[in-house]
Each structure stands twice: as structure tokens, then as C-alpha cells.
C-alpha positions in Angstrom: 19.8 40.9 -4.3 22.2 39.2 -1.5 23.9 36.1 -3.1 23.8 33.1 -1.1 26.3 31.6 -2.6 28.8 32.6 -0.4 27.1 31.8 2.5 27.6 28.9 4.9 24.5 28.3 6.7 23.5 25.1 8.5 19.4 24.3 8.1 18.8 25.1 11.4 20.8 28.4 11.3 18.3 29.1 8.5 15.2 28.4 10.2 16.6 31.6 12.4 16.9 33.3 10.5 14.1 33.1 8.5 11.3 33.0 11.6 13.0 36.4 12.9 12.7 37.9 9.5 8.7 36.2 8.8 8.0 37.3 12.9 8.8 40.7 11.5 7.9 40.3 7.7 4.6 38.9 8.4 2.0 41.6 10.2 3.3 44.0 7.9 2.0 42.2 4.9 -1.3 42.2 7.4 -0.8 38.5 7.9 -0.9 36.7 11.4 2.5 35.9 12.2 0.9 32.5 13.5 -0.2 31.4 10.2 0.8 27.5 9.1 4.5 27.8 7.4 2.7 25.6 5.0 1.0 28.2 3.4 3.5 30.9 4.0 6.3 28.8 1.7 3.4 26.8 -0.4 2.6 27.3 -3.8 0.2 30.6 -5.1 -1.6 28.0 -6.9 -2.5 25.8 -3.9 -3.2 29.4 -2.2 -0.3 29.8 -0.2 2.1 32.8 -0.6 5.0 31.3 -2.1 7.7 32.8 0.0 11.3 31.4 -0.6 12.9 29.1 1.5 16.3 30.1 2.7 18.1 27.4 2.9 16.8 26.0 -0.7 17.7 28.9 -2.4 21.3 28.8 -0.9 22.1 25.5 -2.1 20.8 26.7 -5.7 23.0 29.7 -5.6 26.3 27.5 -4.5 25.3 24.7 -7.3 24.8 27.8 -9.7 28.4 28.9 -8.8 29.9 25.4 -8.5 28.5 25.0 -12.7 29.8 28.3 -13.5 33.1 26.9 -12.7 32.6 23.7 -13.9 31.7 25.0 -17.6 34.5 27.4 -17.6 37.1 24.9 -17.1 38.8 27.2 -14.9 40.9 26.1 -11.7 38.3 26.9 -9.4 36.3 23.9 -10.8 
């Protein structure tokens, strides 16, 4: 899996990113590419798909690194 930790992406960069990969991503998973975002990134148990959201899970990878660091006590912290 491609760690986002390392990347630098504004939220706008990230919205894209991510409709040129759901405008692709979408039909072939028989789904019309039109469908509300709100159920492509909502909750299975609400009925939506539960896709993740770019730039969420970037920030969780660079606070997942940053506590790494942090716990180590080394000088990157």
C-alpha cells in the first residue's frame, strides 16, 4: 500500500485526484460515476460504500509518523 505520509497534498489537490481515480474506479465496480459522493465515502452501515477519503487518510499517516517519532525520543521528533 502507498504511504501517504510522505505526501504533501493540499484538500483541493486531493479532490483531483480522487474524482479522476472514482471517474475511472466507479463503472468498473458497475456503479454510475454520477452517484452522490455521500454514499460513495458513507458508512456500509448507512448503505453507502465506504470508500476512503484521501486527504483523511493522509493526515492519519503523517500523525501516525509524527507519534512514531515522538515515542522514540529520537531527533526527528
Amino acid at each position: 500500500m502507498l504511504s501517504t505520509s510522505l505526501l504533501s497534498l493540499s484538500q483541493a489537490d486531493c479532490d483531483v485526484l480522487t474524482s479522476m481515480i472514482l471517474q475511472a474506479l466507479l463503472p468498473k465496480l458497475h456503479i454510475n460515476r454520477n452517484t452522490a459522493r455521500s454514499i460513495v465515502f458513507g458508512s456500509e452501515i448507512y448503505g453507502g460504500l465506504a470508500l476512503p477519503n484521501l486527504y483523511i487518510i493522509q493526515g492519519v499517516d503523517k500523525l501516525r509518523l509524527f507519534l512514531g517519532h515522538l515515542r522514540m525520543n529520537d531527533r526527528t521528533a
